[in-house]
C-alpha positions as CSV (number, residue, x, y, z in Angstrom):
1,X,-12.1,-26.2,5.5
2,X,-14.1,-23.3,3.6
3,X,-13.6,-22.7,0.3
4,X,-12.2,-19.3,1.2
5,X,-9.4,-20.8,3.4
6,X,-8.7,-23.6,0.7
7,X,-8.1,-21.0,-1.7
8,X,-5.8,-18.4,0.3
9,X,-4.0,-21.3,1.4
10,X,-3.6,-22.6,-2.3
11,X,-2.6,-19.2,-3.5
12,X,0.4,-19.1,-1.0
13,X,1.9,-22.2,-1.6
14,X,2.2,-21.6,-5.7
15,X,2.6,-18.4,-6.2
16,X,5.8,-17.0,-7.1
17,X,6.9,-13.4,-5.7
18,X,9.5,-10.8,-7.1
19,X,12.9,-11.0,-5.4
20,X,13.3,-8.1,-3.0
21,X,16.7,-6.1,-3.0
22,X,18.6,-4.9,0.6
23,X,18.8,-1.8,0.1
24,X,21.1,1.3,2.4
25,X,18.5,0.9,5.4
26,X,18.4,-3.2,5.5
27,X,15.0,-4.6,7.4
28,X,15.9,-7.8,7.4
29,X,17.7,-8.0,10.8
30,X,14.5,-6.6,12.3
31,X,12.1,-9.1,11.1
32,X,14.6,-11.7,11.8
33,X,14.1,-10.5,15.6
34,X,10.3,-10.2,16.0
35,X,9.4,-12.4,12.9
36,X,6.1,-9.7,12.8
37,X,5.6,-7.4,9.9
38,X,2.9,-6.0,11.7
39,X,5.0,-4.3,14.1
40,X,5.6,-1.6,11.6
41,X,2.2,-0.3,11.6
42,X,2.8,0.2,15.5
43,X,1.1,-1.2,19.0
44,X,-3.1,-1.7,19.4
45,X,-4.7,1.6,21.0
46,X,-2.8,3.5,18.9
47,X,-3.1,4.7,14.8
48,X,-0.3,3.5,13.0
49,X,1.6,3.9,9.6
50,X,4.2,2.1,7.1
51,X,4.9,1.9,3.6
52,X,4.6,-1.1,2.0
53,X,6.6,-1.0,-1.7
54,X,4.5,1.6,-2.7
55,X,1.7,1.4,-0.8
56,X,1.3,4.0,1.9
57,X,-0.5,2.2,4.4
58,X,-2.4,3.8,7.9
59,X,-4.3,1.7,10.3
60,X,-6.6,3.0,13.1
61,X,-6.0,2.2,16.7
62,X,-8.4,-0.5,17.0
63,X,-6.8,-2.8,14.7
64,X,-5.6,-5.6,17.1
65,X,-2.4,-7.3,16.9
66,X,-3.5,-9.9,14.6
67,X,-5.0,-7.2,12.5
68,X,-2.1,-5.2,12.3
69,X,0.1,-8.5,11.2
70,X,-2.7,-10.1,8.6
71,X,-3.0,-6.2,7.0
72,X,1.2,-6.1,6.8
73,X,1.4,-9.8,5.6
74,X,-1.3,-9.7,2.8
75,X,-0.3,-5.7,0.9
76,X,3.6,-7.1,1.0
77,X,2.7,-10.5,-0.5
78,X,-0.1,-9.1,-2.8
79,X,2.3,-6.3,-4.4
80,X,5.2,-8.7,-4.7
81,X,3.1,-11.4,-6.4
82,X,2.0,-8.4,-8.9
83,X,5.2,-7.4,-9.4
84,X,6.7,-10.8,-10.5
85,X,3.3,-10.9,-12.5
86,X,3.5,-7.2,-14.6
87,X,7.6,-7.9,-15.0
88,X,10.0,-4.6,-14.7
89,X,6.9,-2.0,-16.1
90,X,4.9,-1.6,-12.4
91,X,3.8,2.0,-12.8
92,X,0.8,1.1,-15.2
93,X,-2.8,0.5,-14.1
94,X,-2.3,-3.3,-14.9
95,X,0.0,-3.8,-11.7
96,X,-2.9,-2.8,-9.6
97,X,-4.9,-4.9,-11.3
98,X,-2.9,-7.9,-10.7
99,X,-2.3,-6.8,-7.1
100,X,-5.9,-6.5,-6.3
101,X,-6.8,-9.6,-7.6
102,X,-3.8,-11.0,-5.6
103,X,-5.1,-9.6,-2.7
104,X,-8.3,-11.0,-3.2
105,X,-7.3,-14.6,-3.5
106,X,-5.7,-14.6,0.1
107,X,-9.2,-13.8,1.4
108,X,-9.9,-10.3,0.9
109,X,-13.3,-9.4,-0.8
110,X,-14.0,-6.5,-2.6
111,X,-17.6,-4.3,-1.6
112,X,-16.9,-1.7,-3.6
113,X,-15.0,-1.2,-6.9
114,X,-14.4,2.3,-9.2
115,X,-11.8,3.6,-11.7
116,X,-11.9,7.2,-12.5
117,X,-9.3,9.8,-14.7
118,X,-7.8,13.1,-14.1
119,X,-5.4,15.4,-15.7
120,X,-3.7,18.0,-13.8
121,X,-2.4,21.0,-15.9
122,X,0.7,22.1,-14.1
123,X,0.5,25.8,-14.5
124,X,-2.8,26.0,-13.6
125,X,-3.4,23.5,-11.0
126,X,-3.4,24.5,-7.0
127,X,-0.7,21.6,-5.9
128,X,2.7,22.3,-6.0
129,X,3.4,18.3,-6.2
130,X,1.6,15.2,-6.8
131,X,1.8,14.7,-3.0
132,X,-0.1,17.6,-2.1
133,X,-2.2,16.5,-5.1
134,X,-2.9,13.3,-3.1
135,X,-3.8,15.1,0.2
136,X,-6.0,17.1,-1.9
137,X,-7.8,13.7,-3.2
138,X,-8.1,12.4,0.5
139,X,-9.8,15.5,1.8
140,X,-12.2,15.1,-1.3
141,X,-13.1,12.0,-1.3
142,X,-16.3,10.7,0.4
143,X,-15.6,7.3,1.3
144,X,-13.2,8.3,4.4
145,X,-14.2,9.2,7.8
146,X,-12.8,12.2,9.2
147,X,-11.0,9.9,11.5
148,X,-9.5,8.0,8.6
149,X,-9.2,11.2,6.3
150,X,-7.3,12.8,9.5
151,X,-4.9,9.5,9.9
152,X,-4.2,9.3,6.1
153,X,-3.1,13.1,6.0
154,X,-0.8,12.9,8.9
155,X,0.9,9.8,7.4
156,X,1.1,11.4,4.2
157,X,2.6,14.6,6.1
158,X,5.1,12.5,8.2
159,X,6.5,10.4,5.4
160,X,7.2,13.7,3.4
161,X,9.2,15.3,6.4
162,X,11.5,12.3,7.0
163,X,14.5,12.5,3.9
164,X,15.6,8.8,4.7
165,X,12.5,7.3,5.0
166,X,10.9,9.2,1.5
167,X,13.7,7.9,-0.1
168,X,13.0,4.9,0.8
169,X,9.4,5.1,-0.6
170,X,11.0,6.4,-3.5
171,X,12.6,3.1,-4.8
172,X,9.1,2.0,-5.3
173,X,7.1,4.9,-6.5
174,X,9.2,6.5,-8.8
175,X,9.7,5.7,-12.7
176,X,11.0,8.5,-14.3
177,X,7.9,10.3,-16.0
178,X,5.6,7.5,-14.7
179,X,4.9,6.7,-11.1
180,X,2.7,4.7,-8.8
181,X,1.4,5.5,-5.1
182,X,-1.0,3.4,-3.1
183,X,-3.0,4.7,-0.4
184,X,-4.9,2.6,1.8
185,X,-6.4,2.8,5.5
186,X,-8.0,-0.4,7.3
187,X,-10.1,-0.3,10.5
188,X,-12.6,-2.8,12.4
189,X,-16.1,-2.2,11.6
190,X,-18.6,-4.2,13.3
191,X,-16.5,-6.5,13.5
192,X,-14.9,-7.1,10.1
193,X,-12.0,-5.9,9.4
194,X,-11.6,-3.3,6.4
195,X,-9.9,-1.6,4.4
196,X,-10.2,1.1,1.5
197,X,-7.3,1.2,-1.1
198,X,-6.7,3.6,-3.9
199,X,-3.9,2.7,-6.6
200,X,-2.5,5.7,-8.9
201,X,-0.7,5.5,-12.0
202,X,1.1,8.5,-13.2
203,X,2.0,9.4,-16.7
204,X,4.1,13.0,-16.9
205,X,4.8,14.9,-19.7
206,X,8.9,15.5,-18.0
207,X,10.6,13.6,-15.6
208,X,9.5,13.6,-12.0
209,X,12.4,12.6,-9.3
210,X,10.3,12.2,-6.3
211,X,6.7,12.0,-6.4
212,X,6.0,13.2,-2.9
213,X,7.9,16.3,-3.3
214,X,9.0,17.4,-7.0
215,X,7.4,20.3,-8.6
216,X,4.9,19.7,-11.4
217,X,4.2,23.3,-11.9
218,X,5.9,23.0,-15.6
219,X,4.8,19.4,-16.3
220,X,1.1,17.8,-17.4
221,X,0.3,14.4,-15.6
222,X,-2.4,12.1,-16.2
223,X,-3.8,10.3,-13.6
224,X,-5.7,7.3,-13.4
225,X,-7.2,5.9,-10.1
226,X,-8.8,2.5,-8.8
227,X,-10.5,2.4,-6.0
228,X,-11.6,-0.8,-4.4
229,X,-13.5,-1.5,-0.4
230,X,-12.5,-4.5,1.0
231,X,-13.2,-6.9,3.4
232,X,-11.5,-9.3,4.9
233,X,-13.0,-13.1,5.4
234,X,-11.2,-13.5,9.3
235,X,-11.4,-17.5,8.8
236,X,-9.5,-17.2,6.0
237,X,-6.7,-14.5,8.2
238,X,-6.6,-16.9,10.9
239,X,-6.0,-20.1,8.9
240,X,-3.4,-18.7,6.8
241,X,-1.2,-16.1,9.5
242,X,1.4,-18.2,10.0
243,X,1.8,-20.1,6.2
244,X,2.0,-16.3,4.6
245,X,4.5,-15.2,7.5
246,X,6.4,-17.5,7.1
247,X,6.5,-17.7,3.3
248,X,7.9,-14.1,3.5
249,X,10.2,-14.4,6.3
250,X,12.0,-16.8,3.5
251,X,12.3,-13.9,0.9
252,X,12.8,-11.3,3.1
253,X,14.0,-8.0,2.3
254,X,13.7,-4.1,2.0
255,X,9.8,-3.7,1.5
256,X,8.4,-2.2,4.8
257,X,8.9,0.8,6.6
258,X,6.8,2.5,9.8
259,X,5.9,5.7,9.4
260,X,5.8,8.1,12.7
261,X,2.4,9.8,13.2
């Protein structure tokens, strides 16, 4: 056994996760049924979507099934391990600390790592809300292909259009004037299996209801971003699939949603 297998399979059987809450639209029958979290992000051949506590998650068509499954598994396990880690504060940079770092020690190694600030002026800035604000980020941001970049924008796009399923993401996202959204988008390169993930804090100058769609034209926000390329070690997905499935399936709860696109 590697040491990266030893490790991811140490990690699941001691950590401790945060208890998940059934909400109005109850998962938990659903993944009773198929027992696969990655259904949510859809079939292979085709781009997919879900969120994921608050983590807006889009995968590209060539993610297989196993793909699909391992990227569901890890981001719910990862942000509930944070969670129960950072206590009731999660809208602070330190949760996506602790989540990357969980997500690291179930086999997931980071390429590339960067933190950067912003501060949007809400009278002067061009986005109406910190979702556009988002979409504005994506279309900016060098590290996306325009087939990820394109992917990202229609899940961003879909999720704001559907009432049910934004409130949903709400529960997650939202702290009064702070706030937390992660955006992430995994493919198969070469082989390997990747992902880019961006975690954003907010901190607002008023209260913010919904931070896909409420109006920041009267309020200041200051934004801080880390941004982290990963890659996945597949020895270590394979060996530990089932343990981390199952491990979840004993916790279960409101956490994931698909996303149309």
């Amino acid at each position: 056994m590697s040491d990266n297998v030893a490790q991811a399979l140490a990690f699941i059987n001691s950590a401790t996760l945060k208890p998940v809450e059934v909400g109005l639209h109850s998962r938990a029958a659903v993944l009773s049924e198929q027992k696969d979290r990655g259904k949510y992000l859809g079939e292979p051949g085709k781009d997919g979507a879900a969120t994921i506590g608050a983590i807006l998650v889009s995968v590209l068509a060539n993610l297989s099934e196993d793909n699909r499954t391992d990227i569901a598994n890890c981001l719910e396990y990862a942000s509930r391990h944070a969670a129960q880690e950072v206590g009731e504060d999660i809208h602070t940079p330190e949760y996506w600390t602790k989540f990357e770092r969980s997500f690291h020690l179930l086999g997931w190694f980071r390429q590339k790592h960067q933190r950067s600030e912003d501060f949007i002026h809400g009278q002067t800035t061009g986005a109406q809300n910190l979702g556009d604000y988002l979409i504005d980020n994506v279309k900016s941001n060098p590290r996306y292909s325009s087939t990820e970049r394109e992917v990202i924008i229609r899940a961003f796009q879909s999720l704001r259009s559907q009432p049910d399923k934004r409130a949903f993401f709400k529960r997650f996202t939202a702290g009064g004037n702070k706030g937390s959204i992660g955006v992430s988008v995994a493919t198969v390169t070469n082989g390997t299996l990747r992902m880019l993930f961006s975690g954003f804090t907010f901190s607002c100058s008023a209260v913010v209801d919904d931070y896909l769609i409420s109006s920041i034209q009267n309020i200041d926000v200051a934004v801080k971003k880390d941004e982290v390329i990963f890659e996945a070690d597949q020895n270590a997905m394979d060996a530990s699939r089932g343990q981390l499935g199952a491990s979840l399936d004993e916790m279960t709860g409101d956490y994931i949603d698909s996303v149309d696109i």
